[in-house]
Legacy VTK file of the C-alpha trace (Angstrom):
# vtk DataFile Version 3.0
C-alpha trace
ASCII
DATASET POLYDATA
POINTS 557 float
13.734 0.345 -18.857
11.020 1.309 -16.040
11.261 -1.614 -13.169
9.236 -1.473 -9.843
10.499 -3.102 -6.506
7.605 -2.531 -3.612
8.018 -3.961 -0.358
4.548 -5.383 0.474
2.815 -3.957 3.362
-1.208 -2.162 3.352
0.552 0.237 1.490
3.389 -0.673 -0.802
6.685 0.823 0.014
8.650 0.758 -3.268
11.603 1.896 -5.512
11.535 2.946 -9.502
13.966 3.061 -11.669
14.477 4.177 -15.146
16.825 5.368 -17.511
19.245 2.479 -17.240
22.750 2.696 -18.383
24.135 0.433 -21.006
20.334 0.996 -23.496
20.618 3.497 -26.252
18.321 5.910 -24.060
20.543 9.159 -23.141
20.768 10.673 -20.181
21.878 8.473 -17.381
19.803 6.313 -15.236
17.767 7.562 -11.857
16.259 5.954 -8.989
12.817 7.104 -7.453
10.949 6.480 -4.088
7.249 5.095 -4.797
4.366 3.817 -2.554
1.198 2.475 -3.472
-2.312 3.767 -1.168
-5.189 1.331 -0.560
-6.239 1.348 -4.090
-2.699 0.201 -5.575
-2.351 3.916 -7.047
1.426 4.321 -7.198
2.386 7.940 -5.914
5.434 9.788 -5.606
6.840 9.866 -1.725
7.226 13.190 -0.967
10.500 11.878 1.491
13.028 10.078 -1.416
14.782 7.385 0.941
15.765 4.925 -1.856
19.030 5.585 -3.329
20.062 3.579 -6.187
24.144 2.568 -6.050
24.707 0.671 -8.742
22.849 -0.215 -12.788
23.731 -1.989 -15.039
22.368 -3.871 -18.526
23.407 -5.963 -21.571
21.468 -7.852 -24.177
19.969 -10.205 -21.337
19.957 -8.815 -17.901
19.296 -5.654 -16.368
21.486 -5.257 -12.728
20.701 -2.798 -10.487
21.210 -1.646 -6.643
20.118 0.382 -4.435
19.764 1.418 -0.702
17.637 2.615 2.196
17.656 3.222 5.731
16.100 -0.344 7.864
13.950 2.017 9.487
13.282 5.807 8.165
10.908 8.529 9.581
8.835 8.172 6.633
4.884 6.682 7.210
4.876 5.530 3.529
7.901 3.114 4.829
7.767 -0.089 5.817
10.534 -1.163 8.471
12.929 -3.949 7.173
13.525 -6.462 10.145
14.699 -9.954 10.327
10.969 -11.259 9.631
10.040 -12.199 6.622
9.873 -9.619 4.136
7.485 -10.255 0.935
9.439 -8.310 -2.126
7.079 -7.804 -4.998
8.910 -7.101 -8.685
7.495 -5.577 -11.902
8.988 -4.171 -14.764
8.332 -2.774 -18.484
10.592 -1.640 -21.189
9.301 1.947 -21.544
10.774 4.570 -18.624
7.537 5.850 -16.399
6.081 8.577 -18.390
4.227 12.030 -17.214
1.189 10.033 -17.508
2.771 7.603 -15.166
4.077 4.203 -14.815
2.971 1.546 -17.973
1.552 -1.319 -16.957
3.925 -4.335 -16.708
1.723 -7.307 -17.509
2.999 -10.479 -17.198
6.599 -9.184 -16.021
6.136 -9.371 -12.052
6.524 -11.634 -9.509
6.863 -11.733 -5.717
9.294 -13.635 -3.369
9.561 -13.960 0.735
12.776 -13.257 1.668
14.571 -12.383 5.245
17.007 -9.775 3.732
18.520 -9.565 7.489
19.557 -13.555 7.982
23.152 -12.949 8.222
25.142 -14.310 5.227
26.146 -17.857 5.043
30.098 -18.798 4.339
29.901 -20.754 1.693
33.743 -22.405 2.050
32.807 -25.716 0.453
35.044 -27.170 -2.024
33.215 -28.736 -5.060
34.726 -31.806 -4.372
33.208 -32.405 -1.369
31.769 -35.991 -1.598
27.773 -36.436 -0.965
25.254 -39.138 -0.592
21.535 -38.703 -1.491
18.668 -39.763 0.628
15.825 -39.649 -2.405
12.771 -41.600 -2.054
11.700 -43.784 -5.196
8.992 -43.082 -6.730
5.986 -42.925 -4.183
2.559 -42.247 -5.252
1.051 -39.638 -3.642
-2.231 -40.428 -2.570
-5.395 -37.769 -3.697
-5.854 -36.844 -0.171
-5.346 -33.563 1.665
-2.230 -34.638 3.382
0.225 -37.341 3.623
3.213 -38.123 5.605
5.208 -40.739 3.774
8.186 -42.075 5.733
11.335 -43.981 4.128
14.370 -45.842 6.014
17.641 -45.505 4.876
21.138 -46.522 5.939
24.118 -43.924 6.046
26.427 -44.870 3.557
29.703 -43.513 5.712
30.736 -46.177 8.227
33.629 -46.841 10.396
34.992 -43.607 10.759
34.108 -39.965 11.872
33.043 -37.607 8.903
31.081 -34.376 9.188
27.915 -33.145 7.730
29.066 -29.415 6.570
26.131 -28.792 3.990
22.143 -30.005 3.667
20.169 -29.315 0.475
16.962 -30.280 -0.470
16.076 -32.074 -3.926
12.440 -31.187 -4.481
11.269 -32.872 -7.511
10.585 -30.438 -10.511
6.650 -29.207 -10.460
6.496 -30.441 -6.831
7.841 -27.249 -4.742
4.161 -27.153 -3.664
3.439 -30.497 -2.923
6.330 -31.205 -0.829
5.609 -28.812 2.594
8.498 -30.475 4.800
11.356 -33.274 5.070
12.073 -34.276 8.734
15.382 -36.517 9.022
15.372 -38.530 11.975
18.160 -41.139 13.561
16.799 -44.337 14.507
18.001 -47.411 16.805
21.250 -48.426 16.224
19.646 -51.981 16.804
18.112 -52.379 13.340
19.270 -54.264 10.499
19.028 -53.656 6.760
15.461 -55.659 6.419
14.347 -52.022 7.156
15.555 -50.773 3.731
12.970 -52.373 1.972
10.057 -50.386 1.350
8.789 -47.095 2.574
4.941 -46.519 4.289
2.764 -44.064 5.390
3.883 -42.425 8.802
1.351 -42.695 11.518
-0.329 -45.111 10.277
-1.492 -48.400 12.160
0.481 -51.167 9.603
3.628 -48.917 9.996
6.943 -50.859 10.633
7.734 -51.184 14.463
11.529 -50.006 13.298
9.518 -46.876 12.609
8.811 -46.379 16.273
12.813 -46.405 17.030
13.345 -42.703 15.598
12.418 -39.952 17.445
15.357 -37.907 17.753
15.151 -34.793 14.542
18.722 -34.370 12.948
17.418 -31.917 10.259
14.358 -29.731 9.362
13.417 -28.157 6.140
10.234 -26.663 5.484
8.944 -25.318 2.349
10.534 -22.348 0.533
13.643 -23.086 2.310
17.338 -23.415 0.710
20.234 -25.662 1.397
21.785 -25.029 5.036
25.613 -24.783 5.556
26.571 -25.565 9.160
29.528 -23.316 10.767
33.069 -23.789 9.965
33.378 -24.656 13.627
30.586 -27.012 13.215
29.356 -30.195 11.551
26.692 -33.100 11.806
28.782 -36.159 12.976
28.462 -39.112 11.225
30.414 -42.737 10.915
31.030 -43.663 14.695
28.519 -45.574 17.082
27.371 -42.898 18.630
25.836 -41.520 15.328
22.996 -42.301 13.236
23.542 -45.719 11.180
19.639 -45.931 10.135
17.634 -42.601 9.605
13.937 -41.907 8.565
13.219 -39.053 6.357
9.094 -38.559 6.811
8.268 -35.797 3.601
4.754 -34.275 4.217
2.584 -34.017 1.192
0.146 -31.036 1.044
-2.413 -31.545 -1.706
-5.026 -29.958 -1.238
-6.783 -30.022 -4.739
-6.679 -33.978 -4.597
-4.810 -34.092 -7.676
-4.521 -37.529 -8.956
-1.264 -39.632 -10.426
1.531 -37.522 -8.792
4.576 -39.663 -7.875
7.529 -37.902 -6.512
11.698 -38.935 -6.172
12.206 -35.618 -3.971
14.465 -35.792 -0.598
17.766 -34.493 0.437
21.596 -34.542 -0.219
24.071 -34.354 2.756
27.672 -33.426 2.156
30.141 -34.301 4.183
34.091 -34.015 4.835
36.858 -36.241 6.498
38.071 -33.156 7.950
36.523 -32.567 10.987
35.187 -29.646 12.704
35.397 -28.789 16.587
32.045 -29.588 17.323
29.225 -31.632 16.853
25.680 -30.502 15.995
22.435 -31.136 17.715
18.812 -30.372 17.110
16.296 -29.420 19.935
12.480 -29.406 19.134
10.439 -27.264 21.488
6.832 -25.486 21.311
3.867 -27.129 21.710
3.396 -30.885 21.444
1.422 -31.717 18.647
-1.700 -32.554 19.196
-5.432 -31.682 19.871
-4.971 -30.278 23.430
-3.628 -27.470 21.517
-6.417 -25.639 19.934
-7.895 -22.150 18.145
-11.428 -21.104 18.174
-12.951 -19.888 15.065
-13.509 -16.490 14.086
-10.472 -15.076 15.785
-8.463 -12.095 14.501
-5.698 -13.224 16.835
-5.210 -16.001 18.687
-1.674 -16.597 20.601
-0.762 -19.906 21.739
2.858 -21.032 23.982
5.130 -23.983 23.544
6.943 -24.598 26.788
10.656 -25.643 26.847
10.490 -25.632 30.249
13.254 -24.272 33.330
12.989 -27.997 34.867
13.625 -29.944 31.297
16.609 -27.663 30.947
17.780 -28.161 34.288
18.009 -31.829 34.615
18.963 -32.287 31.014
21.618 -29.126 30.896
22.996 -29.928 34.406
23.861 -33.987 33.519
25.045 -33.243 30.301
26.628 -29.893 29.798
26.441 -27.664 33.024
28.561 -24.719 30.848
25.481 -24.569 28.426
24.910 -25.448 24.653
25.090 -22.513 22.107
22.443 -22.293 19.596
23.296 -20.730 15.907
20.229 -21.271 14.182
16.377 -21.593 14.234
13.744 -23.127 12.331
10.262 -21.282 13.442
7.353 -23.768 12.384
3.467 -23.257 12.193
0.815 -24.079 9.587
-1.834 -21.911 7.154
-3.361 -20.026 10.575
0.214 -19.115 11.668
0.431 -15.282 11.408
3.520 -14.886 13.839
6.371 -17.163 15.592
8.656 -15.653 18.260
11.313 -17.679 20.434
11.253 -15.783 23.846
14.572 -16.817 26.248
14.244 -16.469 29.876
17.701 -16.033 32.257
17.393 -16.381 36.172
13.724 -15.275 35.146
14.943 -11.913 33.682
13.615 -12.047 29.848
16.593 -11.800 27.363
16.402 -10.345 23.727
14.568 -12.958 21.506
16.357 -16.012 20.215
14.244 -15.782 16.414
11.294 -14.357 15.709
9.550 -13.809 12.328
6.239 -11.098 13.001
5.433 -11.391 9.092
5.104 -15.501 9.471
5.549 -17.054 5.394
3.595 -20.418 5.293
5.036 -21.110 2.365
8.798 -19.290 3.458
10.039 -21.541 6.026
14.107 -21.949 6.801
16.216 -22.225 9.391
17.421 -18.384 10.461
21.111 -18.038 10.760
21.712 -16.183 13.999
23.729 -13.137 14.205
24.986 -14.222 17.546
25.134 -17.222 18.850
23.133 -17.638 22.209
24.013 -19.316 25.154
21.551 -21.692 26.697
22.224 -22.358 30.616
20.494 -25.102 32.833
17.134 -23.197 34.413
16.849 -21.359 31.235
13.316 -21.099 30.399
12.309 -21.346 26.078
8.812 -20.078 25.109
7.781 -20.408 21.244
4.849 -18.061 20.665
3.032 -18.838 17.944
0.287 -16.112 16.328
-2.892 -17.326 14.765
-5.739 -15.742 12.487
-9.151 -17.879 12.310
-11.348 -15.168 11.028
-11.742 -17.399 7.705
-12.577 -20.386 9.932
-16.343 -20.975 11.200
-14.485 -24.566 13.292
-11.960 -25.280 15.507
-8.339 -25.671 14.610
-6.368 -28.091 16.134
-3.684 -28.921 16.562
-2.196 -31.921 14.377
-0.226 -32.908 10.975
-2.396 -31.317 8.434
-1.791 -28.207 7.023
-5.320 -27.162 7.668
-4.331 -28.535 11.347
-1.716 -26.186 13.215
1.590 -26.365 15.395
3.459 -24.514 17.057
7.494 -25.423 17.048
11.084 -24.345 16.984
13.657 -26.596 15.773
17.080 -25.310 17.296
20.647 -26.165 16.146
23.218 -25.761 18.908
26.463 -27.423 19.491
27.905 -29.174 21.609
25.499 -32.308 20.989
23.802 -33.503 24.366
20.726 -36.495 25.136
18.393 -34.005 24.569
16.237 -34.517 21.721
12.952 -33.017 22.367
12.034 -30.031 25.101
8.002 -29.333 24.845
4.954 -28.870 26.454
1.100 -30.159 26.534
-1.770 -27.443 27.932
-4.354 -29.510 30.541
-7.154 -30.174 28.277
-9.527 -30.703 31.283
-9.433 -26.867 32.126
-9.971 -26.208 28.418
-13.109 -28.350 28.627
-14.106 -26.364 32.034
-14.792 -23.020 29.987
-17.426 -24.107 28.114
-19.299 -25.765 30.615
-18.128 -29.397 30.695
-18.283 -31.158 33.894
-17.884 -34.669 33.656
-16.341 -37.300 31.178
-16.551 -41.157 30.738
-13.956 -42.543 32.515
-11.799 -45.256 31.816
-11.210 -43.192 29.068
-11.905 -45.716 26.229
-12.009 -44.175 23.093
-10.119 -40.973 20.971
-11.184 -38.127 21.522
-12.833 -39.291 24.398
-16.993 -38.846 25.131
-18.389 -36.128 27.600
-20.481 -37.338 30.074
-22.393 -34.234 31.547
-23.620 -32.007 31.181
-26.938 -32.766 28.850
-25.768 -30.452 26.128
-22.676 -32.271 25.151
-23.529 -35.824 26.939
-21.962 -38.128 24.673
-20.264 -36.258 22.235
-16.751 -36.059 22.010
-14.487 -33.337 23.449
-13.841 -32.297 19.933
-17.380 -32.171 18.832
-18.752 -30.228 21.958
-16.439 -27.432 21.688
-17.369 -27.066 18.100
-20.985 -27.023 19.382
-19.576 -23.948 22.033
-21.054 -20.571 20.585
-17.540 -18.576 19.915
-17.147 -14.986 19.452
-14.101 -12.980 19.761
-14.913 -11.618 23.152
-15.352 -15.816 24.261
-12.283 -16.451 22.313
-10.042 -13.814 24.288
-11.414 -15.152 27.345
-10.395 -18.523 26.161
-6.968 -17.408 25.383
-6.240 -15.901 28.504
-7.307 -19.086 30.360
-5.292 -21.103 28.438
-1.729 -19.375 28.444
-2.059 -19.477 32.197
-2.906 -23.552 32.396
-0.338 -26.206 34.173
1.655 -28.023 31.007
2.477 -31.694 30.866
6.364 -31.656 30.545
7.851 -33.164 27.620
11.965 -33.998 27.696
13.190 -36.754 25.798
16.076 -38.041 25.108
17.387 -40.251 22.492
16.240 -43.937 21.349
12.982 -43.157 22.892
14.727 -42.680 26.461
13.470 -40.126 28.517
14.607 -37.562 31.223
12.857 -38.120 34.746
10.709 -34.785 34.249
8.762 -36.175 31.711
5.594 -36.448 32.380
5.413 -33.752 34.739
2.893 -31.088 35.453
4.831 -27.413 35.685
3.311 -23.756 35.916
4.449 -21.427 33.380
6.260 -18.569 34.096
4.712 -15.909 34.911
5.790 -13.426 31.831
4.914 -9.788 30.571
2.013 -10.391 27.804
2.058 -9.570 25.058
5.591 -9.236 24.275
7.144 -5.837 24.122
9.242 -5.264 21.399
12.294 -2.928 21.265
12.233 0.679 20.231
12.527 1.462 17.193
15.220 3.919 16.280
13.762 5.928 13.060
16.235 7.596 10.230
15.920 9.545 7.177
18.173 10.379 4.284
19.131 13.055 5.878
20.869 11.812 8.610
24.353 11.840 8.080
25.437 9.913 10.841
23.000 6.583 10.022
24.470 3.067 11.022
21.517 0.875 9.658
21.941 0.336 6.340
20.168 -1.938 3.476
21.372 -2.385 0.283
19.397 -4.794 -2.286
20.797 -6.298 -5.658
18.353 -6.916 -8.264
18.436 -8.914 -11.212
15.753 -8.967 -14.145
16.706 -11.669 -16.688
15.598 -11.467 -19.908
16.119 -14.071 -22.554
17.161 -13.167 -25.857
14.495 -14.345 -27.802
12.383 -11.529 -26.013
14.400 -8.881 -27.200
13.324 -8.857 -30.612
9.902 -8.574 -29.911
9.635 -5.777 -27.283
12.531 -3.727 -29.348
15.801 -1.728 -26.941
15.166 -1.403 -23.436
14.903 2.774 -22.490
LINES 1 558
557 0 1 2 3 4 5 6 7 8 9 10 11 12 13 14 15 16 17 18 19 20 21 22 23 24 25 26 27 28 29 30 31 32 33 34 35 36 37 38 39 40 41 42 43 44 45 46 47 48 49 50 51 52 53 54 55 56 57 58 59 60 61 62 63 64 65 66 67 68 69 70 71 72 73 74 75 76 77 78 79 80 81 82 83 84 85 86 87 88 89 90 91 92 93 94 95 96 97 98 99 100 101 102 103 104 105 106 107 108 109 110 111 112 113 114 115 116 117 118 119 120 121 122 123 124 125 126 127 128 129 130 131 132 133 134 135 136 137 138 139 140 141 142 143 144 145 146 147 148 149 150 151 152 153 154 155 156 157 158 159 160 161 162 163 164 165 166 167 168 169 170 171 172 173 174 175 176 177 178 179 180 181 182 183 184 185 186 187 188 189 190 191 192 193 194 195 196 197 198 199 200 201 202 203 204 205 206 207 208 209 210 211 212 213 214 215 216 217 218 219 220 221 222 223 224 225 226 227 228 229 230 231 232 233 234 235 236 237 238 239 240 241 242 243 244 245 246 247 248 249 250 251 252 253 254 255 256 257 258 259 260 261 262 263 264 265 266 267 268 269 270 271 272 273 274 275 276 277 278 279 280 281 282 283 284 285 286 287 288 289 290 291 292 293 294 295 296 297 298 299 300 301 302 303 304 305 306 307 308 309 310 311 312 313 314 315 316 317 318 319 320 321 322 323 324 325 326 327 328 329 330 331 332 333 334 335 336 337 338 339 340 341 342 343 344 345 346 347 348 349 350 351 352 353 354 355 356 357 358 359 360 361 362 363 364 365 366 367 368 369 370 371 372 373 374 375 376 377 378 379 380 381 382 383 384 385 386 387 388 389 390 391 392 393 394 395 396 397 398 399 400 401 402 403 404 405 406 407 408 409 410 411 412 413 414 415 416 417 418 419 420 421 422 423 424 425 426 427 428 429 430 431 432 433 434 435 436 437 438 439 440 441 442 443 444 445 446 447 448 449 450 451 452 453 454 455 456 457 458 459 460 461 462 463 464 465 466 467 468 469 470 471 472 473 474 475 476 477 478 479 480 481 482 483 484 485 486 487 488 489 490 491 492 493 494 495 496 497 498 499 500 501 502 503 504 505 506 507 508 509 510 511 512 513 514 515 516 517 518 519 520 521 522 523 524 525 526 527 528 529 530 531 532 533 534 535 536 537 538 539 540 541 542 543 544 545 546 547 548 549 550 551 552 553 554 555 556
C-alpha cells in the first residue's frame, strides 16, 4: 500500500509510504520524504526528514507513524507551529512505482488540525451524569444567516456541582450549517414562562428575558470538539451565584438558501458532585461587534485591533482579584476574511510572549486552544486581539457584524478564579474613520442607523455606510486607512454581569503605543542530522478501510 500525507503549504511538504508490513508484499515497509512544486508534481526531497516509527495493517486498517523535526533546514519544509495546520491524505493500494506515484482517486481527504494544542486529560468516568441543552426542531429559515436563540433552565439545583466536560451535538448533515453555539447565563430574576418557545436573536419581537444574558459561559465554533476543563477546574453550577436560566444563540450559515432544513443540534454539559478547586470564567475581548469596525475592499491584508484595555483590567482586576486570574485556554474568533488571529499580552508595558495565536486562521477550524502554560493576567495588563484580513475577492466594504460574510474580531478566554468581569472590548471612533475620505459634517440628532452625511456634496445624504462604499479604494488608500485606524481613541467596553457595568465603560482610551507589525520569535532550524534535536513531531495515521472494499481492489502491497 502507497499512502501520501502532505502538509499543505504553496508547496506541499509531505511523507510516502509503501511497502507496509502485515500485506503479502515482501520486503519490509519504508518511509519517503515528498513535496509537491507549483504544479502539484510530487518530487523526491533531496533532504529525507520524515522518519517513519511505526506500520502496521490487517484486513481493515492500515496504522502507521512517523516523525520529523517542527522546524528543519529544509526549504521544501513547512514549519509545524501551534497554528492551524491543514493535513491533506491520499492513498492507493499499489506501492509508488519507477513511473511514480498512482493516482489515488477518490481515497483523499484533508483535515485542519493544531498538532501542537497540548493533550487534553481525559479522567472522566463514564458515569459521569449529563444534561442536554438541544433545541427542538427549529426551521431554519432560507436566508444567509440566522441566529436562533433558545432559553433553558439548568436542571442541577440546590447544590454545588461542576461542569468538567462540554461537547457539542451537531445534528447529522448539519456540521456546515451550524457555524457557532454561544451559552450565555441570564438573570436569576426570571421564571420558567421563559421556557416556552425559542426566537430569532436580535430581532425586534425578541423576549425582553432575552436582554438579561450577556455574560458568555461557553464558546464553540465550527470544526471544534468537546472541551474538558482542568482537573483543578470546573464550571460551577447549582448555587445562587450560578446560572439558573441560560440562552444558547446557534448561528446558522446558509449560504445556498437551502430550503426545509430543521435542526435538534446544541450541547451536552457533564458535570460531577465532586468539586474542583476553582471555578471557571469566560472573558470576551477584541473588537466590539459592529460597523465601526470595518475592511476596505481589494486588500491583500488588512489588520484590525480589539482592545482589552490597561484601565478595564485595572478597575475590574484590582476590586475583584488584585493577585490576577490565570487563563488556560483560548478561543480565537473571526469570519470568511479572517486570515490571522493573535492574542498579544502587555506587562508594565513590556510585551510578553503571545497568549494564542493561530497565523494559518481555519474558518471552518475553530476551538478553544489548550495552553501549554497557564498565563497570569495582572490588573494594568493590557490584551490586544489582532485579527488579519484578505478582501482581494471583495469589490465592498466588510463590516463588521453577525454574518459570516460580515467579520469580527474576538477572543473568548477561560481563566479561573471566576470574577464580575464578563466582557473586556473596544469600539474604534468612527468619526475619524469618516474624516479620511473626506466627510465633514453629519445630521445631527443622529436619527436614523447608519446615520446620513450631511456635507460634503458628494456624500450629502447618504449614509456613512454607503459613502465609504462610494470612496475610490486601492491598496495604497487602504494602507493609509489602516494605519489611521490602529492609532484611533477606542470607546471602552467592561461589563460585568446581569448587564452591570464597571465605571470605565464608556470611556475614550489611547491605545498603546506597540511595535507593528508583530515580531515573531526566531526560529531555531534542524535537520535529521542533528543529533542533539529537542523539537520533535510524531503523527499517527489511520486509513480505514471497510471490508467490503477489499474484495474489489484485491491485497494491499
Amino acid at each position: 500500500m502507497a499512502v501520501e500525507l502532505p502538509v499543505s503549504g504553496e508547496e506541499v511538504d509531505a511523507a510516502s509510504v509503501t511497502g507496509v508490513p502485515g500485506t503479502s508484499r515482501p520486503g519490509g515497509h519504508r518511509g519517503r520524504d515528498y513535496f509537491t512544486d507549483e504544479n502539484r508534481v510530487l518530487k523526491k526531497d533531496p533532504q529525507q526528514d520524515y522518519h517513519l516509527e511505526y506500520a502496521m495493517e490487517n484486513s481493515t486498517h492500515t496504522v502507521l507513524a512517523f516523525s520529523r523535526e517542527l522546524h528543519t533546514c529544509d526549504t521544501n519544509d513547512k514549519s509545524i507551529t501551534e497554528s492551524t495546520v491543514r493535513v491533506i491524505w491520499a492513498y492507493h493500494h499499489k506501492d509508488m512505482g519507477e513511473a511514480g506515484q498512482n493516482y489515488h482517486g477518490a481515497n483523499r481527504g484533508t483535515k485542519s488540525l493544531r498538532l501542537l494544542n497540548p493533550e487534553k486529560e481525559e479522567v472522566l468516568s463514564a458515569s459521569l451524569p449529563y444534561f442536554d441543552l438541544t433545541n427542538k426542531d427549529v426551521p431554519v429559515p432560507d436566508k444567509d444567516t440566522t441566529y436562533w436563540c433558545q432559553m433553558f433552565k439548568i436542571p442541577v439545583q440546590h447544590e454545588k456541582h461542576h461542569v468538567t466536560k462540554v461537547e457539542p451535538l451537531i445534528q447529522k448533515g448539519h456540521e456546515n450549517l451550524v457555524h457557532h453555539i454561544l451559552l450565555y447565563q441570564c438573570s436569576s430574576n426570571l421564571n420558567d414562562s421563559v421556557l416556552d418557545y425559542g426566537h430569532e436573536c436580535y430581532h425586534p419581537n425578541m423576549p425582553d428575558s432575552f436582554l438579561t444574558c450577556e455574560t458568555v459561559i461557553f464558546a464553540w465554533a465550527i470544526g471544534g470538539e468537546g472541551f474538558t476543563y482542568p482537573p483543578h477546574v470546573g464550571l460551577s453550577i447549582g448555587t445562587a451565584a450560578d446560572p439558573q436560566f441560560v440562552l444558547m444563540e446557534v448561528h446558522y450559515d446558509n449560504p445556498s438558501y437551502t430550503e426545509g432544513l430543521i435542526d435538534n443540534s446544541g450541547l451536552r454539559l457533564i458535570y460531577t458532585p465532586v468539586l474542583r478547586k476553582y471555578d471557571a470564567g469566560v472573558i470576551e475581548a477584541g473588537l466590539w461587534v459592529s460597523l465601526f469596525h470595518n475592511i476596505p475592499p481589494g486588500m491583500p491584508e488588512f489588520v484590525s485591533e480589539g482592545h482589552c484595555t490597561l484601565e478595564c483590567l485595572e478597575e475590574a482586576l484590582g476590586a475583584e482579584r488584585p493577585a490576577g486570574i490565570h487563563v488556560f485556554a483560548v478561543l480565537l474568533h473571526a469570519h470568511l476574511a479572517g486570515r490571522a488571529i493573535r492574542m498579544r499580552h502587555f506587562h508594565n508595558g513590556e510585551e510578553q510572549k503571545l497568549l494564542a495565536y493561530d497565523d494559518e486562521f481555519d474558518f471552518n477550524f475553530q476551538e478553544f486552544q489548550y495552553l501549554k502554560e497557564e498565563r497570569t493576567i495582572l490588573p494594568g495588563d493590557n490584551l490586544i486581539t489582532e485579527c488579519h484580513y484578505s478582501t482581494v475577492d471583495r469589490v465592498r466594504m466588510t463590516w463588521g457584524g453577525l454574518s459570516t460574510r460580515n467579520e469580527m474580531c474576538l477572543s473568548y478566554l477561560l481563566y479561573y478564579p471566576r470574577i464580575n468581569l464578563t466582557r473586556c472590548a473596544s469600539i474604534p471612533d468612527i468619526m475619524e474613520q469618516l474624516q479620511f475620505i473626506g466627510v465633514k459634517e453629519i445630521y445631527r440628532p443622529v436619527r436614523t442607523w447608519p446615520f446620513i452625511i450631511k456635507s460634503p456634496k458628494q456624500y450629502k445624504n447618504l449614509s456613512f455606510m454607503d459613502a465609504m462604499n462610494k470612496f475610490k479604494w486601492s491598496i495604497s488608500e487602504g494602507l493609509s486607512y489602516n494605519e489611521l485606524v490602529l492609532k484611533l481613541p477606542v470607546n471602552v467596553r467592561c461589563s460585568k454581569t446581569d448587564n452591570a457595568e464597571w465605571s470605565i465603560q464608556g470611556m475614550t482610551a489611547l491605545p498603546p503605543e506597540i511595535e507593528r507589525p508583530y515580531k515573531t520569535e526566531p526560529v531555531i532550524c534542524s535537520s535529521s542530522s542533528c543529533l542533539c534535536c529537542s523539537l520533535f513531531f510524531t503523527l499517527l495515521f489511520v486509513v480505514h478501510v471497510a471490508a467490503n472494499t477489499l474484495g474489489n481492489i484485491g491485497p494491499f502491497v
